[in-house]
N, C-alpha and C positions, 0 to 999 in steps of 0.2 A: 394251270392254276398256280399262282403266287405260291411260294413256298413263307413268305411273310406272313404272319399269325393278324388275326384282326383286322383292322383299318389298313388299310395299304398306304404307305409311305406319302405319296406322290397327293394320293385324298387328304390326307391331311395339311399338306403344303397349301392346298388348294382353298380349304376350309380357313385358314389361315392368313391368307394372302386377301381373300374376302372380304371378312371381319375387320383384317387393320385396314383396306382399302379405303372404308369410309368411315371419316372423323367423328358422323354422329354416333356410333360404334364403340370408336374411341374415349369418347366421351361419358356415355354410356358406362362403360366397365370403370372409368374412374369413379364416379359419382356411386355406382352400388356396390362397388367393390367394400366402401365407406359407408353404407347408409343402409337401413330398413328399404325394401323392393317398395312396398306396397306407397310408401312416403314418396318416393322419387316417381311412383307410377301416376299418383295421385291428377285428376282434371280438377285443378281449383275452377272450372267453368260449371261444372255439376254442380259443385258444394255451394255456388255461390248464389245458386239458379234453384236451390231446392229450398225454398220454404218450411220450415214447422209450422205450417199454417192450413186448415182446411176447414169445408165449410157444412160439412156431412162427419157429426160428431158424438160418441154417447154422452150422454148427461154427466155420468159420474165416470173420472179418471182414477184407480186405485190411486191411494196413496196409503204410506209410502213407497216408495220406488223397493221393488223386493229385489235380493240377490240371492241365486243359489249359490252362489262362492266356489268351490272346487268341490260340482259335483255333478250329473247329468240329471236333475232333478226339475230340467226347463218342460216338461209335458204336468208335471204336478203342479210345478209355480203356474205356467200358464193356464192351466185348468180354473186354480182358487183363483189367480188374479178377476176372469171372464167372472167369474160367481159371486167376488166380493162387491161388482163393478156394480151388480145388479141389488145386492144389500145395502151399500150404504145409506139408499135412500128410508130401506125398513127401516134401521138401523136409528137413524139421523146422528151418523159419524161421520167426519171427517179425515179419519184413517181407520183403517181397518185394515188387517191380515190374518189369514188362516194358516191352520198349523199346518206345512210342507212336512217335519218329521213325523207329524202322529199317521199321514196317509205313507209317509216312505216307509217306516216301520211294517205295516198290513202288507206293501206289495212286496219287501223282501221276503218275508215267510211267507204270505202266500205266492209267492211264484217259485221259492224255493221247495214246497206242498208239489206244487204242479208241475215241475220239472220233474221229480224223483218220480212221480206217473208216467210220466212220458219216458224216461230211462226204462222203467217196468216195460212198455208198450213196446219199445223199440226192441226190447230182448227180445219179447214172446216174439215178434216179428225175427226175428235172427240178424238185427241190426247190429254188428258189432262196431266195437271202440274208432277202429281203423276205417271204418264208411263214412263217406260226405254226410250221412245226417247223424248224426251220433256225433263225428266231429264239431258241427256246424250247433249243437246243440250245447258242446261242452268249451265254446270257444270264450264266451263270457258269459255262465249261467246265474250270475249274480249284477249284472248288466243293470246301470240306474234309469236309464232310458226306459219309455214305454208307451204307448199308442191308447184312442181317445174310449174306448171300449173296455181297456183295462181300467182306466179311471171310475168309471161308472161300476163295476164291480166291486171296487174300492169303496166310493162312498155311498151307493146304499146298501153297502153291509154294516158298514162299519160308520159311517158318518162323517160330520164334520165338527175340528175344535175350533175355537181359535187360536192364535198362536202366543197368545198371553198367558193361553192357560197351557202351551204345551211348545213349549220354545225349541229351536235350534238343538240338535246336540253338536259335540266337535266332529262325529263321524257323519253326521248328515252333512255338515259343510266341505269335509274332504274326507271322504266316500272310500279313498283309493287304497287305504290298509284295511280297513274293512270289509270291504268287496275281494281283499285279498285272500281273506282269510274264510270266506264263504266259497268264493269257488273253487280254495283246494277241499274243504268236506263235499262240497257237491263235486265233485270228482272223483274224491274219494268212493263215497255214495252210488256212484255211477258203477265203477267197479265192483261195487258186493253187488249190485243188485241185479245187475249181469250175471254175476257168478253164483247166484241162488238163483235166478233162472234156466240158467245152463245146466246146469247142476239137478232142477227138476224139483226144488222146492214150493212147498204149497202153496196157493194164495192165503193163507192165515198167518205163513210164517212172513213171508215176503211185507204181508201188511204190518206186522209186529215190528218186524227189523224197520219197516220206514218210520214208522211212531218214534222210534226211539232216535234216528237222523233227525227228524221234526224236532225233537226236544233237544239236540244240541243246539239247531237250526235258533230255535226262540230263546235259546240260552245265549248263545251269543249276538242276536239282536236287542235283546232286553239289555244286557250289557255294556253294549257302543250308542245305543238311541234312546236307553230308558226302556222303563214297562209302563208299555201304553192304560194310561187313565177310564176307569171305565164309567166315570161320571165327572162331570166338571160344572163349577161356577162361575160364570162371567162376570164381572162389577167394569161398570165405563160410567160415564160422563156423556153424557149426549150435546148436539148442539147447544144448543138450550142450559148448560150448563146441570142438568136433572141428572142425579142418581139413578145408574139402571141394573137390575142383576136378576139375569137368566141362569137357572138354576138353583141345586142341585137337577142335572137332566144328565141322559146318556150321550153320545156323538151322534148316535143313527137318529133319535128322536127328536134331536137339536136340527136337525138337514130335516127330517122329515115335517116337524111343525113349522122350523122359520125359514126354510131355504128353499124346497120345496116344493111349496106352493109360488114360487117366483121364480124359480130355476128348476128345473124337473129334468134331470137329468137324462132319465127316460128317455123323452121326447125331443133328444141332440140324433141328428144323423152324423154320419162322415161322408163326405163329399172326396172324392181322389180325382186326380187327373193323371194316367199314367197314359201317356201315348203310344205305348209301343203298339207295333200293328196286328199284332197279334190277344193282343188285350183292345177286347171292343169297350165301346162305348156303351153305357145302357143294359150292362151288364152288373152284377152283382159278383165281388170277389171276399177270397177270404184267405189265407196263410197258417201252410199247416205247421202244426206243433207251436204257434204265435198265442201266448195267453199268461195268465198269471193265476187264474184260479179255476179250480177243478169245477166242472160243472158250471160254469159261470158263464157268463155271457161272451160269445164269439168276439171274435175283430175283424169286422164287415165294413168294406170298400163298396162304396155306388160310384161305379167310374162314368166319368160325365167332362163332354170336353172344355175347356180351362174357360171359359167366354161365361159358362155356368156356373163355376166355382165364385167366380168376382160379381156375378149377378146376386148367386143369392149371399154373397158376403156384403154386398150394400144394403140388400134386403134388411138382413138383419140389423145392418147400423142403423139404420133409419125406424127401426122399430125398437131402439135403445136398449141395445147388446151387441157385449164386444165378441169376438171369433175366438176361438183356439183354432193354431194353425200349423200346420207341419214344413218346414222346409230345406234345403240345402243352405245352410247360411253363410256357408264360406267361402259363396262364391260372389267375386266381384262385390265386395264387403268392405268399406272403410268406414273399425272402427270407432275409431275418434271423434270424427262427425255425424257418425252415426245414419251412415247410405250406402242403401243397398241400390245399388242403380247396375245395369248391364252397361255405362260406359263411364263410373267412378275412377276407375283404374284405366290409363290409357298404357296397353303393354304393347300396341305396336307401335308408336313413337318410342320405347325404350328398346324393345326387342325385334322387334319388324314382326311380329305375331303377336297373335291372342290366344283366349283359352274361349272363345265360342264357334271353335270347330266342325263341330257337332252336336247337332239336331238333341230336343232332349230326350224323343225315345233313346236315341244312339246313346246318348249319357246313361240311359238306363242298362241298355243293354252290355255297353262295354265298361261298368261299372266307376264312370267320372262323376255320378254323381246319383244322389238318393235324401231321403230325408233322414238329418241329422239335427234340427233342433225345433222345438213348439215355439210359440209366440201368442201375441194375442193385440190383433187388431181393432182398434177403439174409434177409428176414421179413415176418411175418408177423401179429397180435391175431388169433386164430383161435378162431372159437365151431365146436363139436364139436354136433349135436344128428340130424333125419332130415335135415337137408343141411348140410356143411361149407362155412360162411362167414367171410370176415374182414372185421371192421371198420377197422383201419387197416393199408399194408403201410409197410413201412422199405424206404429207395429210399439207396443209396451214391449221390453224386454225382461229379462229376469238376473242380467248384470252389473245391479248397482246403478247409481245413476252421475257417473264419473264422463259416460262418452255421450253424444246427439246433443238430442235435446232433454237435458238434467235424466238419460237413461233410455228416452225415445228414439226411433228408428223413424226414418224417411223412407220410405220403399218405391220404388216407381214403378208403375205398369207391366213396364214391359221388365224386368225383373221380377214379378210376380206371375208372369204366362212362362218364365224361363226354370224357374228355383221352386215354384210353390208348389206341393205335393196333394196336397188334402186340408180342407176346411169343414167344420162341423157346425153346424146349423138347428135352428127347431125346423121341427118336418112342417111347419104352415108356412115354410118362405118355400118348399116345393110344389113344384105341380105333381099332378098325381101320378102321368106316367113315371113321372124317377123314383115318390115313393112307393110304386108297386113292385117295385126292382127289388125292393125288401123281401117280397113273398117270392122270390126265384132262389132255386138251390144256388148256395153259391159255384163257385168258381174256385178250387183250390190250389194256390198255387204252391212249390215246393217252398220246404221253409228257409233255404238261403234264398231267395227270392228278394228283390230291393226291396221291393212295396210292402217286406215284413222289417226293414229299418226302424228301430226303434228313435224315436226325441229324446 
C-alpha cells in the first residue's frame, strides 16, 4: 500500500496529461472557466426547432402571467392558475388571479396544527429528536412546498379569494425569514412536547400546551401575511365593459357557488409514475406523516406507467382543462428560452458526459432526482394516428414572464417520460380499473421517501 494519502501521485499526472491532450478540452476550460455552464452547453438546434406553437389548446390561457417571486408557493400558483383557467369564461374576464397569500396563510398554520400531532405521535411511539424520522420531520417543518391533496383540504375548507381582494404580502414573496422563524418554535415545540410526553403528562395537558404553540403559531402568521378576511367583495368590469360585484360572501361559499360547480375539486385524481421496481404499477400509495391538516384528507398516489400519465393529460386538454403537474425542473432546463428538452443542454460536447446516466427509477432511488416544482399544462403538439401522441406540451409557469414564451415553457416528450412525476386529472378521463385503485388500502411508504417531495 502507497504510503501517499489519497489520489496517488502518478493518477493524477495521468488524469492530467488526458485533459490537456485534447484541445477541445482545452478549449473547454477556457470558455467556462469565463462564462455561465448552462450558456456555453446550450444546442441552439433545440431552441431553434422548438416552436410555441400547438394545435391541442385550452380555450382560456390565465392572464396575467403570475410570479411567486422568492418563495416555494409554485403547487399553490399552479393549482389557482388550472382553476382560474377554467373561470374566466364564468367570469367573462380577461385576467383574473386568485389570492396565492390567503390559501398560503391556511396551509402554514394548518400544517404547523398538524405537525405538532405528529411530534405528539412520534413521542408516544418513543420516536426520539436523534432518529431518522423525527429528524426527517424537523428538517424544514415550515417547508412552502406541498402536493395536490393538501390543496383540496385547503380550499374546501377554507375557500377561495381573489387576489384583489387579498393581495401579496412581502413575506409571501420571500418566505425565507419567515419560514425562519416558524421552524425555530416548531422546533422548539417539538422539544416540550417530547418532554411532556416523556415526562408522562396527560392528554389534556399535552392539548393545552399545543393550543397555546397554535396561538403563537397564528400570531405570527397574522403578522407576516395579514389576518385572513372572512368575507369579501369583488367589484370588476367584465368584457362587456358591465359593472360586476360578488358579495359581501365568505371564501368557502365564493368556491362553492361559483367555482364549484365547474372545478370540483373533489373530483381531481393524482396520477404518479414512480418506476422503481419495487413500487408496482396499479397500485395505490400513500406517505407517512405527508399532510397539512389534521383529520383531512390523505395524499394518495395511483401509480400508473408514464404512457398513462400523457394519455389522460391530453384527455383533459381536449376537454378544456389545464393539468397541475409535479416535476423535477432542473433537470436539462434552459431558462431563458424557456425548454425543458432531455437534449437542450449538450454536456458531452463540453465535457465528454452527461447527466442521463441513469434510468429514472435509479434517479429515484439514489436520490438524483424527485419532484421539486408544480406547473400547469394548458397544450399540447398532438399527432392523431392508431395512438394519440404529443411531441411537445406547453407548461404555464409561475415565474414572471421575463424567460420562453412571455413566461411559457416548451417541454418535449421525452423530457416529460424523464422528469414528470404526477399529474391530476377528473376521474371521467379514467377507466375504471385505475379509478378502483382508490378503494385499495394504500401503500405506505416511509416519510423521507422521494414520492413524499413537496412542489
Amino acid at each position: 500500500m502507497s504510503s501517499v494519502p489519497g489520489i496517488q501521485n502518478e493518477a493524477v499526472k495521468q488524469y492530467k496529461q488526458s485533459f490537456l491532450s485534447d484541445p477541445k478540452n482545452r478549449l473547454a476550460r477556457n470558455v467556462c472557466s469565463k462564462q455561465d455552464l448552462w450558456d456555453v452547453c446550450k444546442n441552439p438546434d433545440v431552441i431553434h426547432t422548438t416552436p410555441h406553437v400547438y394545435n391541442c389548446k385550452v380555450s382560456n390561457e390565465g392572464k396575467p402571467m403570475t410570479n411567486q417571486k422568492s418563495s416555494g408557493r409554485c403547487w399553490i400558483f399552479a393549482c389557482l392558475n388550472v382553476i382560474r383557467s377554467k373561470c374566466m369564461s364564468q367570469f367573462k374576464v380577461e385576467n383574473l388571479e386568485f389570492s396565492q397569500n390567503y390559501l398560503f396563510f391556511w396551509d402554514k398554520v394548518e400544517r404547523a396544527n398538524y405537525n405538532l400531532q405528529c411530534y405528539v405521535q412520534c413521542a408516544r411511539k418513543g420516536e426520539t429528536a436523534d432518529g431518522r424520522l423525527v429528524h426527517h420531520l424537523l428538517f424544514n417543518p415550515a417547508e412552502d412546498g406541498g402536493q395536490w391533496d393538501m390543496m383540496i383540504n385547503l380550499i374546501e375548507k377554507y375557500g377561495i379569494v381573489p387576489k384583489t381582494c387579498c393581495p401579496d404580502a412581502q413575506s409571501a414573496e420571500a418566505s425565507v425569514k419567515f419560514n425562519r422563524l416558524i421552524n425555530n418554535k416548531m422546533r422548539e415545540f417539538c422539544n416540550c412536547l417530547q418532554t411532556m410526553v416523556k415526562d408522562g403528562a396527560s392528554e389534556a395537558k399535552v392539548q393545552a400546551e399545543k393550543t397555546r404553540m397554535m396561538e403563537q403559531i397564528y400570531r405570527i402568521a397574522s403578522t407576516c401575511l395579514g389576518t385572513p378576511l372572512e368575507t369579501f367583495t369583488w367589484e370588476f368590469y367584465d368584457l362587456e365593459k358591465n359593472y360586476v360585484k360578488i358579495g359581501p360572501i365568505k371564501p368557502v361559499d365564493f368556491y362553492r357557488q361559483y367555482i364549484k360547480p365547474i372545478y370540483n375539486m373533489e373530483d381531481k385524481v393524482c396520477i404518479v409514475n414512480d418506476p422503481r421496481p419495487n413500487h408496482s404499477y396499479g397500485k395505490l400509495y400513500t406517505v407517512d406523516y405527508l399532510g397539512n391538516m389534521t383529520g383531512g384528507r390523505p395524499v394518495l398516489y395511483i401509480n400508473q406507467p408514464i404512457d398513462v400519465l400523457k394519455k389522460v393529460t391530453i384527455a383533459s386538454l381536449k376537454d378544456d382543462e389545464a393539468v397541475w403537474f409535479g416535476c423535477d425542473v432542473g433537470k436539462c432546463f434552459y431558462r431563458q428560452a424557456g425548454l425543458l428538452d432531455l437534449d437542450i443542454l449538450d454536456l458531452d460536447l463540453v465535457f465528454g458526459t452527461n447527466m442521463l446516466g441513469m434510468s429514472k427509477a435509479d434517479r429515484l432511488i439514489y436520490g438524483e432526482s424527485l419532484m421539486t416544482h408544480a406547473m400547469t399544462i394548458t397544450a399540447a403538439q398532438v399527432e392523431e394516428g392508431s395512438e394519440v401522441k404529443a411531441t411537445r406540451w406547453r407548461v404555464e409557469n409561475s415565474w414572471g414572464d421575463a424567460d420562453g414564451d412571455k413566461g411559457y415553457i416548451a417541454m418535449s416528450d421525452n423530457w416529460f417520460s424523464e422528469f414528470v412525476y404526477e399529474v391530476v386529472v377528473d376521474k371521467k378521463h379514467l377507466t375504471s380499473d385505475i379509478v378502483d385503485v382508490l378503494k385499495q388500502t394504500p401503500v405506505v411508504l416511509p416519510a423521507w421517501d422521494p414520492m413524499g417531495a413537496l412542489a
